[in-house]
Backbone bond lengths (Angstrom), bond angles and torsions (degrees), N, CA, C in turn:
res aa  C-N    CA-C-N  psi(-1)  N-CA   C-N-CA  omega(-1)  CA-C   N-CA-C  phi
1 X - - - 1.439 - - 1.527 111.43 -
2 X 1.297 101.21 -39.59 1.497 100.71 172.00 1.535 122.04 -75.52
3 X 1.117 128.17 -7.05 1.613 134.85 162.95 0.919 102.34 -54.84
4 X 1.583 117.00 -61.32 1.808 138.72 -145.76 1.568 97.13 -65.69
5 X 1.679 111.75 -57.13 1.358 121.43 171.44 1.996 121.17 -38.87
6 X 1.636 90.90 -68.40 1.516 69.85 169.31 1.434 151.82 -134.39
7 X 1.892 91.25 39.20 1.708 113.54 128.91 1.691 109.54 -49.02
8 X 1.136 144.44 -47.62 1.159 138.85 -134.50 2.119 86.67 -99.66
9 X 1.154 100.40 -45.99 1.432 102.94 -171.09 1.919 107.22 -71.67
10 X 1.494 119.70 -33.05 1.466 104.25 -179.43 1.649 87.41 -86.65
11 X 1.223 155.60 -5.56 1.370 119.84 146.58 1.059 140.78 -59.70
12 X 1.345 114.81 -41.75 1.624 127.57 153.74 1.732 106.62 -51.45
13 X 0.511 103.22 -35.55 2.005 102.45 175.72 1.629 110.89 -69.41
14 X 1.607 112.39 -42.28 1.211 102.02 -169.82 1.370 109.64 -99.81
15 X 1.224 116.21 1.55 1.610 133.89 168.54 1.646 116.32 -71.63
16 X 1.705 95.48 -43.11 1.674 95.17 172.38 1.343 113.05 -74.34
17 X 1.033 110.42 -28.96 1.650 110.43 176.15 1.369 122.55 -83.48
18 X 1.208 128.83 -6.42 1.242 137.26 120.54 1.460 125.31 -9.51
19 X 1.390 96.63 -78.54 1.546 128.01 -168.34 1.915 84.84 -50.12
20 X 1.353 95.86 -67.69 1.416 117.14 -150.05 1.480 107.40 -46.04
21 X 1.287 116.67 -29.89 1.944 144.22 -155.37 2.035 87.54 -83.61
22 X 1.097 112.53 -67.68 1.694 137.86 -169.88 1.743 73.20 -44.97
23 X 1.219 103.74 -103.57 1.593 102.14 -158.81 1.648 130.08 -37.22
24 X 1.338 137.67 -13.59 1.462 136.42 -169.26 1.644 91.40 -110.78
25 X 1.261 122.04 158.04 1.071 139.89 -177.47 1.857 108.19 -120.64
26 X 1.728 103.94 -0.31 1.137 91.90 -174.51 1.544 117.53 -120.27
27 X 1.097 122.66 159.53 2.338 109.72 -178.69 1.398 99.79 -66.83
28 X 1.717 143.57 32.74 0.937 103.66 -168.56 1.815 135.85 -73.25
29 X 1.189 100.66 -37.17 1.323 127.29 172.47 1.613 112.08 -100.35
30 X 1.537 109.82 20.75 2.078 102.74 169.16 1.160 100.95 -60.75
31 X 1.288 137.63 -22.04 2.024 128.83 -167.43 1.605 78.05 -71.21
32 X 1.014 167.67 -60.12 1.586 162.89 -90.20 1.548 110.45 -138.58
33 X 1.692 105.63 -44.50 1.118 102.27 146.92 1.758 137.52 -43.52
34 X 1.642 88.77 -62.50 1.810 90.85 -163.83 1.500 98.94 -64.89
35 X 1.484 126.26 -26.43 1.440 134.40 -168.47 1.930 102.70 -54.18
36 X 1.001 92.57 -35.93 2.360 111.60 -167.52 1.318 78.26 -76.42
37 X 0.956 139.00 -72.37 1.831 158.54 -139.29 1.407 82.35 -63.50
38 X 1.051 135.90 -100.00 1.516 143.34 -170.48 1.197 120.23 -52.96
39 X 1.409 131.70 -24.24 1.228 120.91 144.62 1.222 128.08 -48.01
40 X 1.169 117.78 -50.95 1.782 130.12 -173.53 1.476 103.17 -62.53
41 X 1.453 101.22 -50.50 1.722 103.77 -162.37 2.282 94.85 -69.17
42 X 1.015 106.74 -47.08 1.592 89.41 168.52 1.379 134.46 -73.78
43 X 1.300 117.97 -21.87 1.557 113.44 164.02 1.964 91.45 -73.91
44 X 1.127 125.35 -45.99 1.371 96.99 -175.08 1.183 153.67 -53.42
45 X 1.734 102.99 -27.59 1.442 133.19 -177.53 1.749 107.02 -78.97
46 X 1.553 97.11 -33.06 1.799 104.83 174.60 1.514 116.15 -63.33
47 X 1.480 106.30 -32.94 1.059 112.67 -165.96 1.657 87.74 -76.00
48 X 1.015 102.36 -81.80 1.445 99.04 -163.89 1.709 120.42 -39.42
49 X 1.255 102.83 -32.01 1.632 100.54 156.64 1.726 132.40 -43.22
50 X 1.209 88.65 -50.28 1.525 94.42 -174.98 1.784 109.03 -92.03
51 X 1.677 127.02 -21.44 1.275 117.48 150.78 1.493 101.56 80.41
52 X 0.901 168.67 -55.46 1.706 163.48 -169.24 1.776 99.24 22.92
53 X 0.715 118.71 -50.76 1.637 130.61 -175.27 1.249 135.90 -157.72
54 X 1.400 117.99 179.64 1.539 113.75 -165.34 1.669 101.73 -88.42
55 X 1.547 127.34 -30.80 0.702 129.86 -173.03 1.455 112.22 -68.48
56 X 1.259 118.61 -57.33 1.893 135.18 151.42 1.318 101.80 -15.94
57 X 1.544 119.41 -77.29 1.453 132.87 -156.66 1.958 81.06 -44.71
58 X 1.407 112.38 -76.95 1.185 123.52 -168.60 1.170 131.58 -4.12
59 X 1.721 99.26 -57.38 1.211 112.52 -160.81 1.870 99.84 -82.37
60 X 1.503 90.73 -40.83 1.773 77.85 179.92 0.917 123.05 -63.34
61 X 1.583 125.38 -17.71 1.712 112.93 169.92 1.477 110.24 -59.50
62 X 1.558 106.46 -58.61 1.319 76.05 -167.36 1.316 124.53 -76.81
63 X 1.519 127.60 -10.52 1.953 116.52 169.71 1.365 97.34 -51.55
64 X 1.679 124.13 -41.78 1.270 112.60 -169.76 1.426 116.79 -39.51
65 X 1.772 116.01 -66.01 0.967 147.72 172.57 2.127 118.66 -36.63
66 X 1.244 90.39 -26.33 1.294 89.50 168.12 1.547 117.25 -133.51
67 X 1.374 119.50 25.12 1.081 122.88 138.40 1.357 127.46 -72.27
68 X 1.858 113.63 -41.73 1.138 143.18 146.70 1.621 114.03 -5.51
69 X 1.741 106.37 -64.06 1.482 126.07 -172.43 1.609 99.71 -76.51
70 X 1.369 110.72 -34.52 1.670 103.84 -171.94 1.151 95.12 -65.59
71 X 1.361 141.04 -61.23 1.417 150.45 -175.18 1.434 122.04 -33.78
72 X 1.419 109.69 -42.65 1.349 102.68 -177.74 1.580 96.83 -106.39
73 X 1.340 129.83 -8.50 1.479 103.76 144.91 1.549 123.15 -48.50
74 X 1.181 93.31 -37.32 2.080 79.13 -158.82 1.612 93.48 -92.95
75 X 1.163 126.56 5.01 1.741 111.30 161.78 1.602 87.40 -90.29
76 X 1.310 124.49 -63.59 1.820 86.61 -168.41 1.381 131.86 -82.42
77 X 1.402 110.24 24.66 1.667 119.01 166.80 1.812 97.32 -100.30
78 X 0.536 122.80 -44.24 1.917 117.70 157.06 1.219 129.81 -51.62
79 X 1.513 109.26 -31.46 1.515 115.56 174.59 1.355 101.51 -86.53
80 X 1.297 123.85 -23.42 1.370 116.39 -174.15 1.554 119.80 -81.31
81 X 1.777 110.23 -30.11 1.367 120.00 178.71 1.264 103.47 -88.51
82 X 1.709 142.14 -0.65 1.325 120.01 173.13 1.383 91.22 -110.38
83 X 1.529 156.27 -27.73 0.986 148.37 -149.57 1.461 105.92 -104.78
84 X 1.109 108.86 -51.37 1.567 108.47 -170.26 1.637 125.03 -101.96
């Protein structure tokens, strides 16, 4: 139950930061970003390593899956503020 809990809470974390990434045009807080990003994506992969249930497995796919999306936001919001 406590997986489920907070699988469920670093998605909601990396979901707001999502939000948060879309709206600023500037790197100020990417150290804070990638910090959520890599948290999630390693509690996720553990989780799913070790498996307890189907419901568990579940949930870490999808934080996986949208850690996934945070991730390649903040490479092309970086590529966009040094390149363009």
């Amino acid at each position: 139950m406590f997986r489920n809990i907070l699988l469920a809470v670093i998605a909601l974390l990396n979901l707001i930061f999502i939000f948060i990434i879309q709206g600023h045009q500037s790197v100020d807080r990417i150290d804070l970003n990638i910090i959520v990003a890599a948290l999630g994506a390693i509690i996720s992969i553990l989780f799913l390593i070790v498996r307890k249930s189907r419901l568990n497995f579940t949930f870490a796919i999808i934080t996986l899956l949208i850690v996934a999306f945070h991730v390649s936001l903040i490479v092309l919001h970086i590529y966009d503020y040094v390149y363009a």
